[in-house]
C-alpha positions in Angstrom: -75.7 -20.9 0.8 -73.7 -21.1 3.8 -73.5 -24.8 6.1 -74.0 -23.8 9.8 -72.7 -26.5 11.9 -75.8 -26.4 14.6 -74.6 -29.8 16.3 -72.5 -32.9 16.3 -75.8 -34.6 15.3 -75.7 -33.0 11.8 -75.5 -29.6 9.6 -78.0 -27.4 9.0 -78.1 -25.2 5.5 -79.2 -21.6 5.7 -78.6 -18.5 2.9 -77.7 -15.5 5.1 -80.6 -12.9 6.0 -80.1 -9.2 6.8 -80.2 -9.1 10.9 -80.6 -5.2 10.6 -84.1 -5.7 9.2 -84.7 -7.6 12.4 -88.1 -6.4 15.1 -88.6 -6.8 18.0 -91.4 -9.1 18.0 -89.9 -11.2 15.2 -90.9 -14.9 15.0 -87.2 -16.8 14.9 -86.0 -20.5 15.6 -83.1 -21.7 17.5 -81.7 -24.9 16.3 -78.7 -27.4 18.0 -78.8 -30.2 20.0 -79.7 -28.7 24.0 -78.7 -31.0 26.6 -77.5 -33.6 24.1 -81.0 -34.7 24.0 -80.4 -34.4 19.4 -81.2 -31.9 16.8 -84.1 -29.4 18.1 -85.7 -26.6 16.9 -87.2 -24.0 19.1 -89.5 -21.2 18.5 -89.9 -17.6 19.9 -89.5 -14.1 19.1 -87.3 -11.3 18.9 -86.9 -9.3 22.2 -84.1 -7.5 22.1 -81.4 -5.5 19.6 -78.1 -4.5 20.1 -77.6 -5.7 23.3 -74.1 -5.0 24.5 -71.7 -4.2 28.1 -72.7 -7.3 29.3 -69.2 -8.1 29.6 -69.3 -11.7 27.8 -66.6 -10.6 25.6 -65.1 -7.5 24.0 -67.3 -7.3 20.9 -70.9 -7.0 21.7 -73.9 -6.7 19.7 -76.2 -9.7 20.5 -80.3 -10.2 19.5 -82.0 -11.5 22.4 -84.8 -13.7 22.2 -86.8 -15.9 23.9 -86.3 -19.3 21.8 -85.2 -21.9 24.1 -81.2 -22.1 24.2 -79.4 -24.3 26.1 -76.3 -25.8 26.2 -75.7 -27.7 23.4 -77.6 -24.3 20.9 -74.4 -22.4 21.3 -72.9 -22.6 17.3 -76.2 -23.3 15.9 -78.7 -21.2 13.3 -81.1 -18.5 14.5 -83.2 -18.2 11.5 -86.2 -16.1 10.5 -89.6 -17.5 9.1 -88.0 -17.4 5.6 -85.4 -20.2 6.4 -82.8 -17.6 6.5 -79.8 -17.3 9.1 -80.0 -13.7 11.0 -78.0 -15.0 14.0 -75.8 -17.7 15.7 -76.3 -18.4 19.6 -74.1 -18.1 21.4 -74.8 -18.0 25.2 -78.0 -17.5 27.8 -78.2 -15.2 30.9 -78.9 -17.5 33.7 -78.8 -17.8 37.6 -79.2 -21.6 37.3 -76.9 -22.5 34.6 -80.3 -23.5 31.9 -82.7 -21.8 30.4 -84.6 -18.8 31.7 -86.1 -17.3 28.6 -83.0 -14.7 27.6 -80.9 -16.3 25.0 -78.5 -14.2 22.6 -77.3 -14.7 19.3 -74.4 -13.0 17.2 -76.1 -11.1 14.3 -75.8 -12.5 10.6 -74.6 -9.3 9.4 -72.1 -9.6 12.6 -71.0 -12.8 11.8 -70.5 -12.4 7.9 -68.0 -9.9 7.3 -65.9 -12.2 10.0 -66.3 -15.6 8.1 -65.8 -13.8 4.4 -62.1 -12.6 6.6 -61.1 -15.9 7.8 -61.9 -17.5 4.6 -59.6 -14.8 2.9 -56.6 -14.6 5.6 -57.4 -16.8 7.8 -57.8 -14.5 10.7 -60.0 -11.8 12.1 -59.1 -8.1 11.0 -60.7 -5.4 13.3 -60.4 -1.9 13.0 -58.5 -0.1 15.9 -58.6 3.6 16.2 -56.2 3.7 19.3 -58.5 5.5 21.6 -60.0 4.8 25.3 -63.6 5.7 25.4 -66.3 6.2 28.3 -70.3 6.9 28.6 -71.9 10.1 29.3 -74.2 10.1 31.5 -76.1 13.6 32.7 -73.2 14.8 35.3 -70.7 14.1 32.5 -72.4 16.4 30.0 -73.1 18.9 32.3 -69.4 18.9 33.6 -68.1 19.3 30.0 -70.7 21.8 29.1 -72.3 19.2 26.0 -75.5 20.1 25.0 -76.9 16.5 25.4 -75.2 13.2 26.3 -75.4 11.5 22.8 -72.1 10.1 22.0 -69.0 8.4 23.5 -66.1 10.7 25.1 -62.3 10.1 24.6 -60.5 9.5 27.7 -56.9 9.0 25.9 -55.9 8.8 22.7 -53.0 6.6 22.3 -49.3 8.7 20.2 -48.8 7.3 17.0 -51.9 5.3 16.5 -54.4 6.2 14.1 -56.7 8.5 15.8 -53.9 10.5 17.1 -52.5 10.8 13.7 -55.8 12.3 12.0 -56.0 14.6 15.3 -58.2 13.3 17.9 -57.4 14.6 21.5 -58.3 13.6 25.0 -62.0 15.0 25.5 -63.1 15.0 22.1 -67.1 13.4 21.7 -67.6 11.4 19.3 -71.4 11.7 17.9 -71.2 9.4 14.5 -69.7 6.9 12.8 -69.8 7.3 9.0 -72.8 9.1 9.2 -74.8 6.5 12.4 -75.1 7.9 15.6 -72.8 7.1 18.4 -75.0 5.7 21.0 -72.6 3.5 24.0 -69.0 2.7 24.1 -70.3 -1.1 23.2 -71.8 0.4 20.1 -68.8 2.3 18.7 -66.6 -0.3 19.6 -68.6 -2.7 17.4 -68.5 0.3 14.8 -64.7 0.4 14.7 -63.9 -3.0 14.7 -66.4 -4.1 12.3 -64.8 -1.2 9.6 -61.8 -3.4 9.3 -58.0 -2.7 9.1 -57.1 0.2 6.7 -60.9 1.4 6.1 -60.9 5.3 6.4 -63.7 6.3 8.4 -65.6 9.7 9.0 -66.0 10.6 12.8 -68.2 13.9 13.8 -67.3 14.8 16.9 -67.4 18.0 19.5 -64.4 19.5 20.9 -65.0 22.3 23.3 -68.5 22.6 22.5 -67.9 23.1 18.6 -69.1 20.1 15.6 -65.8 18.8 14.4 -64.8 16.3 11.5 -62.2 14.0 10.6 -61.8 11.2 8.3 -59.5 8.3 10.0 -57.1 5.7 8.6 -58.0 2.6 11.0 -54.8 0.6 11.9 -55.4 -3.1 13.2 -55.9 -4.4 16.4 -52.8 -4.9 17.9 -51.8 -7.9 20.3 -53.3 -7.2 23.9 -50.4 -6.7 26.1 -51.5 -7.8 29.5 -50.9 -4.7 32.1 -50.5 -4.9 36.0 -53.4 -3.7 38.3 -52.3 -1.3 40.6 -52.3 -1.9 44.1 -52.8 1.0 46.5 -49.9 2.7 47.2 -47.7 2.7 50.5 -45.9 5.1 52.5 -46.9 8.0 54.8 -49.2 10.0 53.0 -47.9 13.7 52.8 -51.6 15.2 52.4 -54.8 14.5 53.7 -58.6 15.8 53.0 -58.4 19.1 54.5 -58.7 21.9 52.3 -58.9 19.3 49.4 -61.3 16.9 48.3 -63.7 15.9 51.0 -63.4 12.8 52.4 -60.0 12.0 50.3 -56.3 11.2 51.4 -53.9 12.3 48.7 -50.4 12.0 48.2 -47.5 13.2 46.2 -46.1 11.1 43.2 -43.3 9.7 44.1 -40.9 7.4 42.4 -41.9 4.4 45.1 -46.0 4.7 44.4 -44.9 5.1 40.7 -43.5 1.5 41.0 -46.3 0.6 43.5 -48.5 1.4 41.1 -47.0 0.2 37.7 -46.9 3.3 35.9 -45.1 4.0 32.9 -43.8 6.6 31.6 -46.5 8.3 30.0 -47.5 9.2 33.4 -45.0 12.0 35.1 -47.7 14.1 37.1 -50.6 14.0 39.6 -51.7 12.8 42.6 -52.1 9.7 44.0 -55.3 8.7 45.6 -54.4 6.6 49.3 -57.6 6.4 51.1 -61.2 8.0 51.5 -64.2 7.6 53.5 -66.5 5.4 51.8 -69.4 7.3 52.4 -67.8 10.6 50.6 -68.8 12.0 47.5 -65.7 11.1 45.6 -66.0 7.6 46.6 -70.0 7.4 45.2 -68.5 9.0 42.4 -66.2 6.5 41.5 -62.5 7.0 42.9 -60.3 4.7 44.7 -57.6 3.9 46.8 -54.8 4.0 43.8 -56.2 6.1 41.7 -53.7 9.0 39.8 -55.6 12.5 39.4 -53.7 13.9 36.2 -56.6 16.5 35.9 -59.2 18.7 38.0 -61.4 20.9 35.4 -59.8 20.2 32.4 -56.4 21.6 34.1 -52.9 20.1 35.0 -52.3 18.4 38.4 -48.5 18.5 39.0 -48.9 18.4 42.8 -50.5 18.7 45.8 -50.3 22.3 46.4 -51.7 23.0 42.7 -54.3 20.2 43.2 -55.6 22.3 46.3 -55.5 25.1 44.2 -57.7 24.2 41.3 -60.6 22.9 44.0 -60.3 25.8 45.9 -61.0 28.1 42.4 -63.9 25.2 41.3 -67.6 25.8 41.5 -70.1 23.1 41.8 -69.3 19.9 40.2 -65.2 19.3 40.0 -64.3 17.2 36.7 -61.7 15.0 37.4 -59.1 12.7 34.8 -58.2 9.6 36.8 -55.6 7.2 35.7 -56.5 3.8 36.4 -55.5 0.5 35.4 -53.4 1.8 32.3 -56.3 3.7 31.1 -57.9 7.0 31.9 -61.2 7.9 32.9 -63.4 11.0 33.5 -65.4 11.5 36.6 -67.6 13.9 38.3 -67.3 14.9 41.9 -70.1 16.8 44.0 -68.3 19.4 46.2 
């Protein structure tokens, strides 16, 4: 039995149900104290699993439903018909600040693992793998030749940490997790860090369009370290659009747009990115003022001349590595 503190008003006793067994269409309650108005219980279903990316915080895997949640729910039991406790709430999607029929609730077997920690070592133990991940979405998997877009792709893989240690590389695909299919970067992230510190994990994965698999020592989640966001970069530019990428002003990396831009060390090569047309392809595809190309096909950019090089040579779509931010993403550029 576990006491769920649903309100100031009182405590509400519920023994912990498996969430995973959870359907949509499930008849749940929602209990807390909404509005202040005292303890309530609510009534509705199931609408949703899994719902993640919806950038309410880093660890994402909430049930939706449609029981009433306001504010005063958030901290209380989402139980089942049984009596037992498959969720906590935890927040609403609204336009108007009350409710609008989508509330969301941290699963049980979400929430467990965490309290069984904290009750141990008094803090939360993820499982970090060191990595920066992205979404595949058609042009993506077409780009990198995949044979489907299942699966999350590696945009960097940190030195030293533990997924560079058991051999991952920048562009690796990861399609499973100890045997469960990879499905967003919300998913596997939830995947990692629910593992835990020091739990060796199996990842299959495709690197250059061959099944791969590696068992991983997961480190823990380090402190954040908050990093400076670029600003776009000043100066004459030395190279515009022509002969390059359509629509795009580039420029040489120099050592005043390195400190414009607040990059470190890990970043010695590529072009910066210091203006282009809105209404180009490389701006619907993603890039912006700032932006570092460190690759065009899966090949070095060391400069401009060898950055006009590599489009000149490409066919169709032109499969760029970005450095933004701190991180690195891949994206795909019509020619």
């Amino acid at each position: 039995m576990i006491k769920i503190k649903g309100s100031p008003a009182g405590l509400v006793a519920a023994e912990f149900g498996d969430s995973s067994k959870l359907r949509l269409g499930d008849v749940v309650l929602a209990v807390g104290n909404p509005l202040g108005v005292g303890e309530t219980v609510t009534m509705g279903i199931v609408s949703a699993k899994g719902r993640a990316d919806l950038g309410i915080t880093a660890y994402e895997d909430f049930i939706q439903t449609d029981a009433a949640i306001n504010p005063g729910n958030s901290g209380g039991a989402l139980i089942n018909t049984e009596g037992k406790l498959v969720g906590i709430n935890t927040a609403i999607l609204s336009r108007t600040g009350g409710y609008q029929g989508i509330g969301l609730a941290i699963p049980s077997n979400m929430a467990q693992p965490i309290m069984e920690t904290l009750k141990l070592s008094g803090k939360v133990s993820r499982g970090f793998l060191g990595v920066g991940i992205q979404d595949i979405d058609h042009d993506l998997a077409t780009a990198l030749k995949l044979s489907s877009s299942n699966g999350v792709l590696l945009t960097e893989v940190r030195a030293g940490g533990p997924g560079g240690k058991a051999g991952l590389v920048r562009g690796d695909v990861v399609t499973k997790v100890d045997g469960r299919p990879v499905t967003s970067t919300g998913q596997f992230r939830n995947l990692i860090a629910s593992s835990g510190a020091k739990k060796r994990v199996s990842l299959e994965l495709v690197r250059d369009g061959k099944p791969l698999s590696l068992a991983v020592d997961l480190g823990e989640v380090p402190d954040e370290v908050a990093e400076g966001m670029p600003g776009q970069p000043s100066g004459s530019p030395q190279a515009t659009s022509g002969g390059a990428l359509d629509g795009v002003t580039l420029e040489e990396l120099t050592p005043e747009n390195r400190r414009t831009l607040g990059l470190g060390s890990d970043v010695q090569k590529g072009v910066v990115i210091t203006d282009l047309d809105a209404h180009s392809s490389a701006a619907k595809a993603g890039l912006r003022p700032g932006d570092v190309v460190l690759e065009l096909n899966r090949a070095a950019v060391d400069s401009l001349a060898r950055f006009k090089e590599l489009y000149a040579k490409a066919s169709g779509d032109v499969l760029l590595l970005v450095r933004r931010h701190g991180g690195t993403v891949f994206l795909v550029v019509r020619k």
